[in-house]
C-alpha positions in Angstrom: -124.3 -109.1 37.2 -123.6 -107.7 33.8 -123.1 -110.0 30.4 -119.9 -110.7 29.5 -118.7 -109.0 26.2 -117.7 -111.5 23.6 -114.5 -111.8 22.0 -114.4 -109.9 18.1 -112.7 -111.5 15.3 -112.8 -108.1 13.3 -114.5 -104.8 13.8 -117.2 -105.2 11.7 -118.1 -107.8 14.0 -118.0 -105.7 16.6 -120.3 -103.4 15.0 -122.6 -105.6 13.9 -123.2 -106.8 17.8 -123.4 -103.7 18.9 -125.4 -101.8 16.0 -127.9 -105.3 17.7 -127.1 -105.2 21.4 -128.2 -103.1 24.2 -124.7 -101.8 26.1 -126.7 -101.6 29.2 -126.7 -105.2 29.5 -123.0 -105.3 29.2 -122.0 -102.2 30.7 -122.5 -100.2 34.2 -122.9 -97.2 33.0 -123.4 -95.5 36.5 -119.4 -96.4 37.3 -117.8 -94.5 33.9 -116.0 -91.3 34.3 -115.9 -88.7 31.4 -112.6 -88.3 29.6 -111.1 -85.9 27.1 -109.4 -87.7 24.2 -107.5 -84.9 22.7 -106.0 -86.9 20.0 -108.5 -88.4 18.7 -109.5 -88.3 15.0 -113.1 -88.8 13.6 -112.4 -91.6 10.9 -112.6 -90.1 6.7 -113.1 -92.2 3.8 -112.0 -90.9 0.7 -114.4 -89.6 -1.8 -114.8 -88.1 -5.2 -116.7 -85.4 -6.5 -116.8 -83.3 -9.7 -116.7 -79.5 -9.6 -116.6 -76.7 -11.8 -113.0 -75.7 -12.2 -114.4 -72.4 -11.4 -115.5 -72.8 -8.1 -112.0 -74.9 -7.2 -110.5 -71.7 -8.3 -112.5 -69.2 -6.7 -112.1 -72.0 -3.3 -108.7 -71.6 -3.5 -108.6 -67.7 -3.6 -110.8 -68.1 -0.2 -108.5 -71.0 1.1 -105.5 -68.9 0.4 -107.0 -66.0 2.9 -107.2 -67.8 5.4 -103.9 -69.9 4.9 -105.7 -73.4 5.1 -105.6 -76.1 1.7 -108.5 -75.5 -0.2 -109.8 -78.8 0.5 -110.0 -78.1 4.5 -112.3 -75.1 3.6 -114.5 -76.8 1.7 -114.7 -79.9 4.4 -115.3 -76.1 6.7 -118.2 -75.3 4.5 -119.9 -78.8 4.2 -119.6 -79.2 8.1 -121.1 -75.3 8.8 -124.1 -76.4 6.0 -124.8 -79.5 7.5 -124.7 -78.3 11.0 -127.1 -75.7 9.7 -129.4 -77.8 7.8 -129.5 -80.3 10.5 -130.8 -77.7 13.1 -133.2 -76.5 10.9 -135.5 -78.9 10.7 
């Protein structure tokens, strides 16, 4: 017999226990089912960042191609370097 979860006050709560627990102890994995979530956003958090007006101009020439805000494109590019980095190494 599995543990039962606990009951979370918040979600950093939740984290926290999980970030420390082992799901298998909680969970039967062997009885889940995949499932396609189509709606599903990844959460953002808002940042800032300083660039040469320059480069904001010459991102929205390329944005403007494509028909997509400027911002998308660069979130585009970041994601494609990262992705690129990351299988690099």
């Amino acid at each position: 017999m599995k543990n039962k979860i606990p009951s979370f006050a918040t979600e950093d709560e939740e984290r926290k226990f999980w970030s420390k627990s082992e799901s298998t102890e909680y969970i039967d994995w062997s009885q889940s089912k995949n499932m396609v979530l189509p709606n599903l956003k990844p959460s953002t958090k808002k940042i800032s960042i300083r660039l040469p007006e320059i480069m904001i101009d010459e991102l929205k020439v390329l944005a403007n191609k494509r028909d997509i805000p400027y911002q998308s494109l660069l979130k585009i590019y970041l994601s494609e370097k990262i992705h690129q980095e990351l299988n690099s190494q």
